[in-house]
Each structure stands twice: as C-alpha cells, then as structure tokens.
C-alpha positions in Angstrom: -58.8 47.2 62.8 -61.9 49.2 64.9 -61.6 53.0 64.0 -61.3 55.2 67.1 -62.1 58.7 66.7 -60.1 60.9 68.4 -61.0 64.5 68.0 -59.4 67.3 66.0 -57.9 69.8 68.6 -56.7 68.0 71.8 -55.5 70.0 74.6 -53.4 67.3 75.9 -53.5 63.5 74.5 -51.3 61.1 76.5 -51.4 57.4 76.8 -54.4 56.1 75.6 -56.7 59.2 77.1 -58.0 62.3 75.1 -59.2 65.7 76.7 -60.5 68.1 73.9 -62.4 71.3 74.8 -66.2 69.7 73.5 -65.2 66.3 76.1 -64.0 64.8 79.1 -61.1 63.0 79.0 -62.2 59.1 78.2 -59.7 56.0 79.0 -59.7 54.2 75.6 -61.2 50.9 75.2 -64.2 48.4 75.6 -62.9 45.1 77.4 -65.1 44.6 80.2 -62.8 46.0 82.8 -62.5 49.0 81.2 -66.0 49.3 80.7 -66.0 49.0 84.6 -63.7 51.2 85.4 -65.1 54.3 83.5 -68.5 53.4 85.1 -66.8 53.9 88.8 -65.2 57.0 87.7 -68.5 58.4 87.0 -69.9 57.0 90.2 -67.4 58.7 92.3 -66.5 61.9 90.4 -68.9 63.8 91.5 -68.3 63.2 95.5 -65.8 65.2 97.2 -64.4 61.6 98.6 -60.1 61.0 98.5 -59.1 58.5 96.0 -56.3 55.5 96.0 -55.5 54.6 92.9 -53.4 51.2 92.5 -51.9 49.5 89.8 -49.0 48.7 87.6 -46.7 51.4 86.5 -47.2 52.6 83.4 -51.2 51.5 83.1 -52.5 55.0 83.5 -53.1 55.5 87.0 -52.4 59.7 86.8 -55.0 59.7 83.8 -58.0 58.1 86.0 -57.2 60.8 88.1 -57.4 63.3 85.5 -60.9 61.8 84.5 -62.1 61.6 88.1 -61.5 65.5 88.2 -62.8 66.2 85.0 -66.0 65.0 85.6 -66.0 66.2 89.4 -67.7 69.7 90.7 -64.4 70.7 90.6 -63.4 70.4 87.1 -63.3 74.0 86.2 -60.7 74.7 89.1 -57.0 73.5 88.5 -55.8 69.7 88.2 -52.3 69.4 90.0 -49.5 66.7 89.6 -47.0 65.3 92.2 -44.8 62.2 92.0 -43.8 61.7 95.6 -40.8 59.5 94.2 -37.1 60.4 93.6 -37.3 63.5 95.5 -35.3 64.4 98.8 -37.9 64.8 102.2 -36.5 68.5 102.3 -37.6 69.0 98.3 -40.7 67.2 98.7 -41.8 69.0 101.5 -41.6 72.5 99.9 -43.1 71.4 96.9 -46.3 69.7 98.8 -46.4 72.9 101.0 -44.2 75.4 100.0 -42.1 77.6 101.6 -41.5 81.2 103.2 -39.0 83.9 102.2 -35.4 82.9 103.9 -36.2 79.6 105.2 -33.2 78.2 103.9 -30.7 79.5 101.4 -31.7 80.1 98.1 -35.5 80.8 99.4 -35.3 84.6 97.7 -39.0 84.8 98.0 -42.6 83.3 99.0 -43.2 80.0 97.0 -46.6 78.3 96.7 -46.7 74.8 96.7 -48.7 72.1 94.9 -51.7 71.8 97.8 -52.0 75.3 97.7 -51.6 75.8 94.1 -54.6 72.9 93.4 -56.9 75.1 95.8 -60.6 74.5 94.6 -59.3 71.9 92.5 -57.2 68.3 92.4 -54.3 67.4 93.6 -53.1 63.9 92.8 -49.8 63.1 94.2 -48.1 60.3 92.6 -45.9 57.3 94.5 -47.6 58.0 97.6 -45.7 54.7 98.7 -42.3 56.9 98.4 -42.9 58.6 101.3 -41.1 59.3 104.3 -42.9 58.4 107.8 -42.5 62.0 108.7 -43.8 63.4 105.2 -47.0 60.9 105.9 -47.2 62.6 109.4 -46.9 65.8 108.0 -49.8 64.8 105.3 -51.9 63.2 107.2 -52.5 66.6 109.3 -53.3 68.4 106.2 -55.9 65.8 105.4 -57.2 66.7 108.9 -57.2 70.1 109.5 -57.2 71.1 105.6 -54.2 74.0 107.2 -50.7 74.5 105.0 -48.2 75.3 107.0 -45.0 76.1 104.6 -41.0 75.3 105.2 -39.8 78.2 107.4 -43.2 79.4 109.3 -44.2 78.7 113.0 -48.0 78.8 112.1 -50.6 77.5 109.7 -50.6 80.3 107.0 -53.1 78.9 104.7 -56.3 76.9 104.8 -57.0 75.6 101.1 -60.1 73.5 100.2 -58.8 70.3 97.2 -60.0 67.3 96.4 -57.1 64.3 97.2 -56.0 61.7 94.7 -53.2 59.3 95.9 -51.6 56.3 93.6 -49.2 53.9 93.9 -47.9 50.4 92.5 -47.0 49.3 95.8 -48.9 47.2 98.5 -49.5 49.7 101.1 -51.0 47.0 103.7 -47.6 45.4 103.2 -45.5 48.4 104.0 -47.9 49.1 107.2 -46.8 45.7 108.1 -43.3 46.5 107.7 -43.5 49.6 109.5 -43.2 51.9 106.1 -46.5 53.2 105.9 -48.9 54.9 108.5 -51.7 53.2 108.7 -54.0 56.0 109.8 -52.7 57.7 106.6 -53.7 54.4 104.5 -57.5 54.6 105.5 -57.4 58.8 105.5 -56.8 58.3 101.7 -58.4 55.1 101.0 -61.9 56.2 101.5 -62.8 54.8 97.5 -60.0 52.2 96.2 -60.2 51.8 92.2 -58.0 49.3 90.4 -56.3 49.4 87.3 -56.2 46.5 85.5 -52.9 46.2 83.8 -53.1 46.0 79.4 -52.4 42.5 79.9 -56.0 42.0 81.6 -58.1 44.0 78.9 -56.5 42.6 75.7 -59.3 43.4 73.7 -58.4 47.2 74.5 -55.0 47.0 72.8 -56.1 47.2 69.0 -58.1 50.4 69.8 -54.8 51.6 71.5 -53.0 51.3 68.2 -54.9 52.9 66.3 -54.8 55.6 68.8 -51.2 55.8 68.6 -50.6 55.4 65.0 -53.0 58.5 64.4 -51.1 60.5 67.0 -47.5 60.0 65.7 -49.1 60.0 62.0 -50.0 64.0 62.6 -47.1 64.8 64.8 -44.1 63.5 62.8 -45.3 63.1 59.8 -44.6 59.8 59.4 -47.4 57.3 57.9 -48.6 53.9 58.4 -51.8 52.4 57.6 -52.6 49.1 59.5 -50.8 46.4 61.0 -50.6 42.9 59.3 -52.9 40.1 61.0 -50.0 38.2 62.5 -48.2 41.6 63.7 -51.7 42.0 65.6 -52.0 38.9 66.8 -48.6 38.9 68.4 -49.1 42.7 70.1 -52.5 40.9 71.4 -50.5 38.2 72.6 -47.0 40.0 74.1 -47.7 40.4 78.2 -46.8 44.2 78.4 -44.9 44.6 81.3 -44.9 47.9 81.1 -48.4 48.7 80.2 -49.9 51.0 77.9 -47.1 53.3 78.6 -44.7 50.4 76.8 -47.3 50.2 73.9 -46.8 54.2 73.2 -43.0 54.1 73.1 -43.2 50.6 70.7 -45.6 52.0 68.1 -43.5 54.8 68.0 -40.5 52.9 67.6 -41.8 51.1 64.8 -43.3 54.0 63.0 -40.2 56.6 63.1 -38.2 53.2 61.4 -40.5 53.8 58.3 -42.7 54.1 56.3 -44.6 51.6 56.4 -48.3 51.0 54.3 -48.4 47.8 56.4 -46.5 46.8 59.7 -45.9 42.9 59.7 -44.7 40.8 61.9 -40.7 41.2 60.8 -40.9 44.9 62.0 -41.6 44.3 65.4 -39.2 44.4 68.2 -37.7 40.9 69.2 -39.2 40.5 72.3 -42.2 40.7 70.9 -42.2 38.8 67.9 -40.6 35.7 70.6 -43.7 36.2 72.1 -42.2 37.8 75.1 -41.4 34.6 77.1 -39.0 36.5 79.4 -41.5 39.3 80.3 -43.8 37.0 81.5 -42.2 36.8 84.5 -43.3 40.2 85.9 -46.8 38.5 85.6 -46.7 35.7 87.2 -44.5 37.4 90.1 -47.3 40.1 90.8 -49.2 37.2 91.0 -47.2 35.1 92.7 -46.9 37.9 95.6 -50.0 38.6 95.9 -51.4 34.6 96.4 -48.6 33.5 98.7 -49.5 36.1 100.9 -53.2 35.2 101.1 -52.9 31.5 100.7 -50.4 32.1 104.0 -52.5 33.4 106.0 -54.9 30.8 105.3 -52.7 28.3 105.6 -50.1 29.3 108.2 -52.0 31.6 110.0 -55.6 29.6 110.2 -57.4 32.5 108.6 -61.1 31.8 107.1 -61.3 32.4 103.2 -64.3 34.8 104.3 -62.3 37.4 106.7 -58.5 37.0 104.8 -60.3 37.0 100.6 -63.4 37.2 100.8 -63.6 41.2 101.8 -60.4 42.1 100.0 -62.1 41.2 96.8 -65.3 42.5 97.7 -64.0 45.8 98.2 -61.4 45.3 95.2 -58.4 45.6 96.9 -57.7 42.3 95.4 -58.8 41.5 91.7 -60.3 38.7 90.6 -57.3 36.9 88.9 -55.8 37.2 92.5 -58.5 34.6 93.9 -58.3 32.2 91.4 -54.4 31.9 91.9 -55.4 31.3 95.4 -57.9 28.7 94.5 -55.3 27.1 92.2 -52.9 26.6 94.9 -55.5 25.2 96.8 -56.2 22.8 93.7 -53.4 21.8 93.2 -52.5 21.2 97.0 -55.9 18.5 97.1 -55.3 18.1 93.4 -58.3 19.3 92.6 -60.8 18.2 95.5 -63.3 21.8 96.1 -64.4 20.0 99.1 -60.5 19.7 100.9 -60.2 23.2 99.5 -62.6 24.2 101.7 -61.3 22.7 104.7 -58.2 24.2 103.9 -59.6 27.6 103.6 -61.1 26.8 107.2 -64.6 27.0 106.2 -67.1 25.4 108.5 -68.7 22.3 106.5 -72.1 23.7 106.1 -70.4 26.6 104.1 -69.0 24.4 101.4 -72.0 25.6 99.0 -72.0 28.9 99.3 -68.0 28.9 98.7 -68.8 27.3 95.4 -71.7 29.7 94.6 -69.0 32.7 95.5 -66.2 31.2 93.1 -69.3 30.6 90.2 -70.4 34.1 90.8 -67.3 35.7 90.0 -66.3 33.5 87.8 -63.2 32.4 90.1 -64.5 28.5 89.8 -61.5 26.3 88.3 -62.2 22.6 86.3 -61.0 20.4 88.8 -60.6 18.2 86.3 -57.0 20.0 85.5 -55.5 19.0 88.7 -56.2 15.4 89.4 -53.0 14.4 87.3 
C-alpha cells in the first residue's frame, strides 16, 4: 500500500481529513476528483462568498467546510457546526439565534446562539434541506441584513459579521419545485456550488484512506495490523460504499478491534463486502436513476434543448459528469445507439449535431455506440 503521512499531534483527525497545528486540514487522496476539489477549495477560500456544499451523506461534506475556512481570512476566528436535521423549529431557532432571559420556560438566562457564536468566523449549518419554510424565512433575513434577532426580543439585538457554509444531500431545485424550499434562499446561499464526489467515484482514494485509518485506530486502541492482503484490497476497491468514507471508518475499525491481525485477508472482511456488495449497489444506481429521469424528462416530455435543461447544470456542476452520460445512455439506448437521433431527441437544431459530439468528447461523456445496437 502508498504510505500516507499523517502528522504526530492532531488537534482533531476525522474521516479521512487531518488538521495539526504546522497545517491546514487536507481531504485525503489523489483520484482526479479529489485533486479537483482541493484545487476549488483553495480557489474560493479566500473570498468572503457563501458556500453549498452537496453530496452523499457520509462523503465529508462538514470537512470541505472545515478546509474552506481553514484556508479563508477568517481562519483564525472560530469554525461553528449546525446540523439543521432532527431538531424541533422551536430548538432550531434558538440554537441558530439564540435566545433572551424568560422567553419561554426554562430560559434562566441570555444564550448566544451558533451565528452569533461564529462571529468573525464560519458557520456551516448542516441539512440545510431540513428546514422549515419559516426557519428559511427567518434565515434568509439574516443573510440580508447580517441582524440576530433572538427568541423572546422585539428588535435586532446583534449585528455579527460570518462567513455561510450550507450542505445537504438533498436536491434543493426539487424541493423548490415541491414547494419545500425557498428559492430566494437557494440562490442567497448558492453563490459557489462544490460537489462531493461520493468514495465510489475516486476509488483510487480508498487505499490511502486505509492506511489513514489503520494508523489512527493502531495509536488509539492499541490494537495492530500491518497491511491488508491483495484480494482483501481488491474487494474494498471494488465494494460501492453506500455510505461513503464515513462507512470505510467504522469497517476498518470493525475489522481491527476483531484482532490482531499482521495481515487482513479477504475471510476477515464483513459479508457484504466480501459478496462484493451486490445489494448496495442499488443506492447507486438509484441516485443515478433520479437524477437522469429527471433530465432526460424534461427533454423528452417537456421539449427542453440539451443546451438550456444539461448543458448549464453541468457547466456550473450542479450536475456531475456521470449524471450526463446516464442521460446519454438513455438516449442510446432509446435510438440504440444512433448520436445523430440522440440529437434530435435532445432537440438540437441539425447544424448543432457537431458541436454536441465535441461537448460529450470534451468531457469525456461520449459512449461507444457500438454497445447499444444489439
């Protein structure tokens, strides 16, 4: 396996990211879309721009927040976390903004809440999707104004200056549609969008994870294993990860506190993993399935061009690029593999029937059409 050096006094060391005093926190890896990703955190840390952050729970959304404030102006002042999920409106709303001294019983005294605690810093709340329509209203006029008004006062008692991160794994154009989500609220915090790409997508990332992991749990319990068998490998590389790196952390450890092991083979792995995880596919190829139905209806159903309904989705990577070439495929497999029906289908004038192809070439989004003529 590729060493990974991982430094010798961490002040906090989570799920595949590392923070010592000497560094910024760093998102382990070097698949190309990792590679990416780190290079758009740097681009953007260092604007005072709010962030959305999507992607698949447990694939480390809350830790590219952590770098984007790390490496921001504000890094010196405080990083604060909120999940906006499993919480009442009534808790939620005093611990975004606090409350006043008998505002409701049990309020014995003043309590700050999480904006005004992240002052001069980052706030990142998590599960912005959770949110009530009136929490969003409520929200959205901090992001205007930048004035805290806590539970229990008639007037803005507080104006604090931090730096917005939102996440969520949900489709937040799809609960505007449904009437869930405020759109005015969307583009407020969607001023820069970055992706994560699930562990699925950046396979080569995973060994480098391991050994990240196996050094952690090494030190902390005490417990020792030196390298995992070439077949053990190749099925981790192989397994889907529904659950992302997150589901990674908890199976090393589960192998590792079932020790000791000098070398983990394939017969200590978990089941669905050694069968290769043919039931957890299916959270793959659903996301999947979600996403290219909806796009391939709206080209289909709705007579949308491939350039207004795909085209600036991708561009602006609200879409990635797996999500085009599942809308490509259906259209393959609809002419059974004929680009030049696809394009009709995709209601592209017939003079732009080259420049589609040069697109799909470009981003590597081009499918052998051979595959679908059967």
């Amino acid at each position: 396996m590729s060493g990974l050096q991982v430094a010798d006094a961490p002040l906090y060391d989570v799920a595949g990211i590392v923070m010592t005093r000497e560094t910024n926190p760093q998102l382990l890896g070097n698949s190309p879309e990792l590679v990416e990703l780190r290079a758009e955190i740097g681009r953007v840390a260092g604007s005072e721009a709010k962030v959305l952050i999507t992607g698949e729970s447990g694939a480390g959304k809350e830790l590219v927040a952590r770098a984007i404030h790390a490496q921001s102006l504000r890094a010196t002042g405080p990083f604060v976390a909120m999940n906006c999920a499993g919480l009442p409106e009534t808790l939620l709303e005093t611990e975004l903004f606090g409350h006043v001294k008998g505002s409701f019983t049990g309020a014995y005294r003043d309590k700050a809440g999480k904006l005004e605690l992240g002052d001069r810093g980052s706030v990142f709340l998590d599960e912005i999707g959770e949110m009530t329509l009136r929490m969003q209203g409520l929200l959205l006029r901090f992001l205007e104004t930048g004035e805290l008004q806590k539970v229990g006062s008639d007037r803005a008692v507080a104006n604090v200056n931090v730096r917005v991160i939102a996440a969520t794994n949900r489709d937040l154009r799809h609960l505007i549609a449904e009437g869930a989500f405020r759109e005015d609220l969307f583009y407020r915090l969607n001023v820069i969008h970055l992706i994560v790409p699930p562990l699925r997508e950046r396979r080569p990332d995973i060994p480098v994870l391991l050994n990240h992991f196996i050094g952690r749990f090494n030190r902390h319990n005490s417990v020792h294993a030196t390298t995992f068998s070439s077949d053990a490998m190749a099925a981790l590389v192989e397994y889907p990860w529904p659950g992302n790196v997150r589901e990674l952390e908890n199976i090393v450890e589960r192998i590792l506190v079932k020790g000791p092991f000098e070398v983990v083979t394939s017969d200590d792995l978990p089941r669905e993993i050694r069968q290769r995880g043919v039931v957890s596919l299916q959270p793959k190829r659903e996301r999947r399935r979600t996403v290219a139905d909806d796009l391939y209806k709206r080209l289909r159903q709705e007579k949308e061009s491939f350039w207004t309904a795909v085209y600036p989705l991708y561009m602006q990577r609200e879409i990635t690029r797996e999500n085009v070439r599942d809308v490509v495929r259906k259209g393959l497999e609809e002419t059974r593999g004929n680009y030049r029906l696809v394009a009709k289908l995709f209601n592209l004038p017939a003079g732009d029937y080259k420049r589609f192809l040069n697109f799909l070439r470009k981003h590597q989004c081009q499918l052998p059409f051979l595959d679908y003529r059967q």
